[in-house]
Every structure is written in C-alpha cells, then in structure tokens.
N, C-alpha and C positions, 0 to 999 in steps of 0.2 A: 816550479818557478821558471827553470829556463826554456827555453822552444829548443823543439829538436833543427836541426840543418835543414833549410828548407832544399825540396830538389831543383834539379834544372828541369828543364823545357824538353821532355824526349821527343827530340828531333824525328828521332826513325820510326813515330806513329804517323808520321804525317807524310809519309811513304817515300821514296826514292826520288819521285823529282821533285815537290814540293820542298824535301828535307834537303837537298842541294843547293837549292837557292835560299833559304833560312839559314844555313852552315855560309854558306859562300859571304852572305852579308854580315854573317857574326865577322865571320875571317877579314873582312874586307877593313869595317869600321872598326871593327875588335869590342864590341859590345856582347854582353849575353847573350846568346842564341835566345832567350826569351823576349824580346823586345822584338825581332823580324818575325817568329813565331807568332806570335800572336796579335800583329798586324797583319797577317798574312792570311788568317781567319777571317778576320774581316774585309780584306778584298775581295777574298773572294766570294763572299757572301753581298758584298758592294756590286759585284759584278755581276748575282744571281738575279739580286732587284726586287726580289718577293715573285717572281715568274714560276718560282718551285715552290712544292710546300712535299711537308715526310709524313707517310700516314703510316704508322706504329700498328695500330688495329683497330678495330670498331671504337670510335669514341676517341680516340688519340689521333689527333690531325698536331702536328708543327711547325711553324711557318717557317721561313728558312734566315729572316734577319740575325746576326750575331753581334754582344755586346762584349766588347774585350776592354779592359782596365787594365796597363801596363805602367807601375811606376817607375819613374827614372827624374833622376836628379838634373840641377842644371849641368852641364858640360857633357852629358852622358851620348851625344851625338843622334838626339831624339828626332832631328829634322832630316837628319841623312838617313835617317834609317826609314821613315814613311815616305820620305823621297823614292828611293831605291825599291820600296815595296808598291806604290801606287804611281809608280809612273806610267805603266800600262794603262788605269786606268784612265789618267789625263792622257793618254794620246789618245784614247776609245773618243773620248769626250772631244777633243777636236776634230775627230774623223765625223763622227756624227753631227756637228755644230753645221762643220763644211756639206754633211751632205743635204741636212734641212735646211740650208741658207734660201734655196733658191724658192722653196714654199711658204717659207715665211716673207717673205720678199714680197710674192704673191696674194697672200692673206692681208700683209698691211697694204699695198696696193687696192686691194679690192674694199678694205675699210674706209678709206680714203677719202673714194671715189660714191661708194654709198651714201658715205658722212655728207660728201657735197650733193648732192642729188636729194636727199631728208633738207637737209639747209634751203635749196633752191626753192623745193615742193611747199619751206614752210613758210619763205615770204612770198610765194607768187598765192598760198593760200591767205596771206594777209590781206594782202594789195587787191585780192579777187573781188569784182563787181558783184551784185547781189544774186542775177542770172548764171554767177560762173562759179559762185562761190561751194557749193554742192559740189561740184569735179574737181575741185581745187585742193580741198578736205580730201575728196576721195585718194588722190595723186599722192599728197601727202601722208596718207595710210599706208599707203602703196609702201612708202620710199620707207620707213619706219618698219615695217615688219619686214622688208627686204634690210635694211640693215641690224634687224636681230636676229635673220634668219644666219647670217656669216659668223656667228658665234664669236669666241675670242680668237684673237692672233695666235698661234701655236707657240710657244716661250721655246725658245735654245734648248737642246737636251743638256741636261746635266747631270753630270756622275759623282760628282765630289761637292762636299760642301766644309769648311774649315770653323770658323767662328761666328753661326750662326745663331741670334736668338730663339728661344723654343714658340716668341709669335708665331715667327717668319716660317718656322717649319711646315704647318698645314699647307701654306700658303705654295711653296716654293714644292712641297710634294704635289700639291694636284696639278703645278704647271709639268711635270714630268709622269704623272700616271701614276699615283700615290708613292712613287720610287722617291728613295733619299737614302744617303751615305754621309756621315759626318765621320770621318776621319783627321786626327787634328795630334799636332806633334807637343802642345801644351797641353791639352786637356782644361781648356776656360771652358768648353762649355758647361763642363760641371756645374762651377760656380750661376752659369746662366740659369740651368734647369734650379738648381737651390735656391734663386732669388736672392743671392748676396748682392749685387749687382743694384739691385732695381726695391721693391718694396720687402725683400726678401720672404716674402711666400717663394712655394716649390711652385715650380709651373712646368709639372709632366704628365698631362692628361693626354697631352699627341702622344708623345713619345710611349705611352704604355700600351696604348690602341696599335701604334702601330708597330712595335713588338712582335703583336701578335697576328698581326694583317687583318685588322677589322676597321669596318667601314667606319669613315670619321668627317661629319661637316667641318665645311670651310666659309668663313663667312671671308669674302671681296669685296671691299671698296666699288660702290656701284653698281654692283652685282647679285647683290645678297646674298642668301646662303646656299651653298651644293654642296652635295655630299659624293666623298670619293667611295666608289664601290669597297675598296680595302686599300690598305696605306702600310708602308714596310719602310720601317726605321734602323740601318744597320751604323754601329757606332764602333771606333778603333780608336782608342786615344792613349798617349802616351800621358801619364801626368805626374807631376813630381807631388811628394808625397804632402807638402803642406796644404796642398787642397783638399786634402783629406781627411788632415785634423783640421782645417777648416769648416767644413761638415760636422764637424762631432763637436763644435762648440757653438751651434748653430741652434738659437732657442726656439725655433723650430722647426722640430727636428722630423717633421711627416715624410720629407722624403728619405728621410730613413726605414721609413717601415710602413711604406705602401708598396712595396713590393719594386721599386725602382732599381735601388740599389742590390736588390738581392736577383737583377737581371743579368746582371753582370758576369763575368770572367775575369778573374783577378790574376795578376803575375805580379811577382816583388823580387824581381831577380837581384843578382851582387852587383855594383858596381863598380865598375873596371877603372873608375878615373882614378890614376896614377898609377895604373897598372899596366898602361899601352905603351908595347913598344913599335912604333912608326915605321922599322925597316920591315916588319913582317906582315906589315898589310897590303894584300895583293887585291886586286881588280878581281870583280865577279868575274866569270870567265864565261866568254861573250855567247858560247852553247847554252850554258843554265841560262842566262841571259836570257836567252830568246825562245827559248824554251818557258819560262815563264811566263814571260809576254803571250807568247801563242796561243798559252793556254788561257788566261785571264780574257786576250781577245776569243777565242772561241765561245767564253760562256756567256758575253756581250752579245756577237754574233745570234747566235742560237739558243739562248734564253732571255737575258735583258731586255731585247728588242720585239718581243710578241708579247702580244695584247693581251693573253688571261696566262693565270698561272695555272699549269699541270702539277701532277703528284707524281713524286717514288713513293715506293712501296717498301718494308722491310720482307724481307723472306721469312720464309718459317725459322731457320735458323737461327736468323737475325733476331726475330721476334723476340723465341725462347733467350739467348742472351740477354735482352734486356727484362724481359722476366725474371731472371735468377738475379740483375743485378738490382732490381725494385726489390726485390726478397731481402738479401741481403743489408740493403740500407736501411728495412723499418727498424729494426732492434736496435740501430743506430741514431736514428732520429728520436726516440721516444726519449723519456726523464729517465734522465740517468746514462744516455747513450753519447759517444765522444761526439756527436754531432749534435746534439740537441743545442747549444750554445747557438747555434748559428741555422737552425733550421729552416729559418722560412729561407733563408736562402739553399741548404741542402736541398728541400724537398724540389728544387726546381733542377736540379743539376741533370736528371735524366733526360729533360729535356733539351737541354742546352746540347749534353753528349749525342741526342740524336742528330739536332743541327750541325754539329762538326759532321758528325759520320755523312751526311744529305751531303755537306761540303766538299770533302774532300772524294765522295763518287762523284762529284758533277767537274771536281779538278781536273781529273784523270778521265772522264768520258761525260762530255757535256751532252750527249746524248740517252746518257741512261735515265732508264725507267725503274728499278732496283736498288736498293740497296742491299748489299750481300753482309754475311756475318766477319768478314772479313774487315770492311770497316766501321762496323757497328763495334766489333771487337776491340779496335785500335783505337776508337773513340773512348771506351770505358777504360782504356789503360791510359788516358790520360784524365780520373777521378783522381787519383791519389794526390796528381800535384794540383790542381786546381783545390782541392780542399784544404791542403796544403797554405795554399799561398792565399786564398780566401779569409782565413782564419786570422791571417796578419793583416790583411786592407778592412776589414769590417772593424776590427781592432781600434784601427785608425780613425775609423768616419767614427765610433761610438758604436755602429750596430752591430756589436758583438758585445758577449756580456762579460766577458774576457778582458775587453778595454780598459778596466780598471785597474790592471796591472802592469802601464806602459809605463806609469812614472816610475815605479820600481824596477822595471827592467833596466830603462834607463839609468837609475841609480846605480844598479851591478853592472853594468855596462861599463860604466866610467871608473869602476871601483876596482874592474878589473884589466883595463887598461892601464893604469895606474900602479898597479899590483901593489896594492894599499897594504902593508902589516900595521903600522901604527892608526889609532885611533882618526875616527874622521867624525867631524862637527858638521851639523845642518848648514852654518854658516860656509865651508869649506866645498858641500856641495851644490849649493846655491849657486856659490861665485863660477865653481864650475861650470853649469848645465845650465848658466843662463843662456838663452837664445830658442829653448825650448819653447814650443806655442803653451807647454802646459806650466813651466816654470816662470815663464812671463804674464800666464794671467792669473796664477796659482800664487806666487812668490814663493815664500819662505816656508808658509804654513802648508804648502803644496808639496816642499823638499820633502818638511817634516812627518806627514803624512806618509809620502812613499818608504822613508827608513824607519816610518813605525810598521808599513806593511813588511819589508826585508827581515823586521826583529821577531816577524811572525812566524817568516818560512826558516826563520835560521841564521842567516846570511848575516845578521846584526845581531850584537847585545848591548842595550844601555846601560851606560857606566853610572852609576847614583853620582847627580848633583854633589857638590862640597855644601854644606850647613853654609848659611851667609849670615854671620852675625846681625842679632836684632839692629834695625836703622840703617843700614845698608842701600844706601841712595845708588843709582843706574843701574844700565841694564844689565837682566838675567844672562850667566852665561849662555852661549849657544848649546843645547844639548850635544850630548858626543859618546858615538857606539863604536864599543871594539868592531873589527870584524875579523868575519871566520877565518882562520887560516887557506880554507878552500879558495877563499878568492885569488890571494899572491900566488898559490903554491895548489896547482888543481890535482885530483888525486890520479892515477894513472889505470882507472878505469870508472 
C-alpha cells in the first residue's frame, strides 16, 4: 500500500559542470535539485534544435528532442528557476533576431516593391488598347512569377516558445526550420495538447511527429500546404500537479494512451515551501554562471544554426551497455514484471536514456561525433529515479493502473498525520480531504470507497453498525472503522 521514498535527482550523472550549475540554482532558490535538473535537459536539447540525431545500431536512429515533466506546486519558485535555466537561451535568441534583422529588412523590402510592380503591370494590363493588350498580359506574368519567385519573408529566429497552442506549432516550426522549444514555468500547454481548453479532443499529431523528427505538412493561410523535411519538438515544463489529475478525469482519455504521455520524463520532487530559509541563499556564482552560458551558446553556435542534422554514434562500448540494459528490462516489462503497470511508457525509456547520454556529450563538446560508454553509462544510472518518479505522475493523469489507489493513499495520509487511535467515520474523512479533485467529484461515496479499499490492505476494520429499531426515521449513521494501531504508532522497522 505504501510507496517506498521517492529519490532525488543525482546531480553528479549529469557531470561536474552541468551538476554545478543544477546545485548552484537548487542552493540559490532553495528548491529541489530536481526542478533545475530537469529543465536543464531540456535546454539543452532546446539548444540542439533537432541538428543531431543518436544512431545506437543498424535500425535504432534517435532524434535528439527531450520531453521533461517536472511537478511543483504554486509558490514552489517555478519562474525563477526556468528563468535562471533558459536565459541563455533568450540572449541566443536576441543575438540572432539582431543578426537577421538586416535580411529580413531586405526580403520585405524586396516584396514590396514586387507587390507594386504586379499592381502596376495589372492595371496598365486593364487600361491596354487592343494592339498592346498581348505585352501588357505578358508584363504582368512577368511581375507575378517574379513575385513568387521571392518566396516568403524569413520570420525572426526563435528559440523559446511559452504558451503556445498545438495549431500554432507546425506553423511557427517551419518559420524556424522545423525547430521549436516549449519550455513553460506552468505547464498550460498540457491542458492545450488535451483539448480542455477548446473542444477537448487531444490535438498531438505535431507534437508526436515531431518527437521523433519526421517530416510534417503545414498548411498557411494563402499558401497552401508544404511539408517540413523533419520537425523536432523539445518540451521543459514545470507543472503543478492538478493538471494532472486533470488528465485522468478527462472522458477522453486518447492522450493518454497514444503514446504522448508516455514521452515524457517525469520528476515529483519534495517541496520545500516552508522549508526555506532566506539567509542561506547565495547568488550562482558568476563562473558556473558563465560557464553555462558558454556552453549552451556553443551548441546554438555550432549545431542550432546549420541546415541538416548529423549523427553521433554510440561506441561499441557504449552499444554493449545498452544491450545488457534492454536485456535486463524485458523480465521487467512482461505480466507479472514491477514494470508491466506502466509499460508502454517503460518500453520507451531506453530511448529517452540515450537522448540524455547524445545531451550531455554535446554539453561538454558540442563538437563530438561519439558517444562514449561513459555517458551512455551515467544516462542508465539515472533509470532508477525516472521510473521512480514516473510511476507517481502516470498515477496522477490515470495512465497508470496503479491510479486507483490515490484515494486510499490519501486517506492514510491524513490518518497518519493526525495519528488517529480513536475510530474515524466516512463523514470525518470527508470533511477532512475535501478540496481533493477526487473527493470533490467522488463525494462521500468516493471517501467510502477508498476506506473500504484501506479495510482490504489492513489499515482499517469496520465496526458493525448498532440494530436501528424498526421505524427509525433519518439518516443512516456514517460508517466508522477502527484503525490499526500502525497508523498513530508506526513499528520501528
């Protein structure tokens, strides 16, 4: 019944100067190391752009976008903390704005000027006498495929995007070369891709293509439809957890189980609110500083900004590790294996670990062509907490099959903060745990439920009703179960 301690975020896979600045921003805001960790993923995968892809072995190509789900509550310093992690990238993003200014400048200039010259060509083809009217037409063919030949205006580069709908995304990737980065310190877009919002269909047919860097039309306004060669979607979002179980009360529920949500990277770290104390928060210190920066701008530099994407390769090394770690996971995955609950998202996890490992060699040498076992290594030692913390956000959305034991947790939760010895009534926990998304759309019979599952594992026994004498008008008492001693008084191993 109960979950074991979930881990933290081991900082020191993610190597010595990455891990510096992850620590420094925990120390700074006084947040979980897991919250800068795992935005930190995503930048730098924001900063890759889909320019790299990991080829494992014959048949196993992986693109390099990463999806990370980080929950945090309100007050949790969710804004400071993607601030401090992506500000590199907006300066990237206005270093570039400033350097294309002067050829977009140019481009609309030159559309302009077409546009008037098509205009001219096609009243003086009006106005044209019968003898002139042939050259006139012609002139204005002329000016017409001369201004299709100028294609579109070049759009602004852009590296960040915040609270985007999932129309706007085809759209807004082919104005940057199938590149997008949604990184967002609430996590709405969620709600966007679910369709809460809007007709509540899912709407992640972009966002799954481009995952994986596969070619995706775009239909424009006036333009018809063109297709991006391949399109790379990397998402970082911090999101507090009622969007979650918003998800999992959602009638339907396909983006749960088309494989969307089991893209993801899950973290559910502790929450520190009331925990921070103010005199011990010290400024990043302005080396890790800019040492991060440096490097985030080297992978803009020298990957973001070239026109196809190349491949690392894993070494034989490297290889064989993730060999032995696919072995290891099938007895896992299968009926009856601690993973099978949550499999379709397991079975993706090898991939995911190789996109970190692709990540963090291109952190440390945005020139490599390699990946070594070295960080293909340090990628697989961080399975344990991602499974970990996976196991509790599926939970949450419903796509875990687990889910059904939240209200009950809940219930011991409450029961042992309380260090309850004396009898407790459905009624008693109710009035408690209202505010709960599952007890406010559950009510009573929802409480009821959960402490008939607690009288299953143990945790509860109900006490037999009193006989109500015949004719006995109003209502039934509320039921009421001892509970175990274990709750007030836990045993000492």
């Amino acid at each position: 019944m109960d979950r074991p301690p979930l881990p933290t975020f081991p900082v020191d896979k993610l190597g010595p100067q990455l891990g510096a600045k992850v620590n420094a921003v925990a120390d700074e805001l006084q947040v979980a190391p897991d919250l800068p960790a795992m935005l930190s993923l995503a930048t730098i995968a924001s900063a890759i752009g889909g320019r790299r892809d990991y080829v494992v072995r014959p048949g196993w190509r992986e693109a390099s976008p990463l999806w990370t789900a980080t929950l945090a509550g309100p007050g949790e310093r969710k804004s400071a903390v993607e601030a401090s992690l992506t500000a590199p990238l907006r300066e990237a993003e206005r270093q570039l704005r400033e350097k294309a200014q002067p050829e977009i400048e140019d481009a609309e200039q030159a559309v302009r000027i077409a546009k008037g010259r098509l205009e001219e060509a096609e009243r003086a083809a009006i106005r044209a006498k019968a003898d002139t009217a042939e050259m006139a037409a012609s002139d204005a063919a002329i000016a017409r495929r001369a201004m299709a030949d100028l294609g579109p205006v070049p759009a602004p580069p852009r590296l960040l995007f915040g609270d985007i709908t999932p129309a706007a995304m085809p759209i807004k990737a082919a104005e940057n070369a199938g590149r997008m980065a949604v990184i967002h310190a609430e996590g709405t877009v969620i709600k966007q891709f679910a369709g809460i919002y809007n007709s509540g269909q899912s709407e992640t047919g972009f966002a799954l293509d481009a995952y994986d860097g596969k070619a995706v039309p775009v239909d424009r306004v006036q333009r018809g439809t063109t297709e991006m060669a391949s399109a790379h979607l990397t998402i970082g979002l911090l999101v507090q957890p009622i969007i979650f179980e918003q998800l999992g009360r959602k009638r339907d529920d396909e983006m749960l189980h088309n494989g969307f949500v089991q893209r993801f990277l899950y973290s559910n770290p502790p929450s520190n609110l009331g925990l921070q104390d103010p005199r011990r928060s010290r400024p990043v210190p302005a080396d890790v500083a800019a040492e991060y920066a440096r490097r985030i701008h080297a992978l803009i530099t020298n990957i973001w900004t070239v026109p196809e994407a190349e491949s690392l390769r894993l070494d034989a090394d490297a290889d064989e590790l993730m060999y032995l770690f696919q072995e290891q996971m099938q007895p896992r995955l299968r009926n009856g294996g601690d993973l099978h609950p949550i499999a379709s998202w397991a079975s993706k996890l090898a991939g995911k670990l190789v996109r970190i490992a692709g990540a963090l060699t291109l952190y440390d040498n945005a020139h490599a062509r390699t990946i070594t076992a070295d960080y293909v290594g340090r990628a697989l030692d961080l399975a344990p907490y991602f499974v970990a913390h996976a196991r509790i956000c599926l939970d949450l959305m419903g796509a875990n099959r687990d889910a059904k034991l939240i209200p009950a947790r809940d219930v011991l939760d409450w029961l042992r903060r309380e260090k309850r010895k004396e009898p407790c009534s459905v009624r008693n926990a109710h009035r408690a745990l209202h505010g709960r998304s599952w007890v406010d759309e559950g009510g009573a019979d929802a409480v009821h439920a959960a402490m008939e599952r607690l009288e299953e594992f143990g945790w509860l026994a109900l006490i037999p009703p009193p006989e109500r004498p015949p004719g006995t008008r109003g209502r039934k008492p509320s039921p009421e179960y001892d509970v175990h001693p274990w709750v007030h008084t836990p045993p000492a191993t």
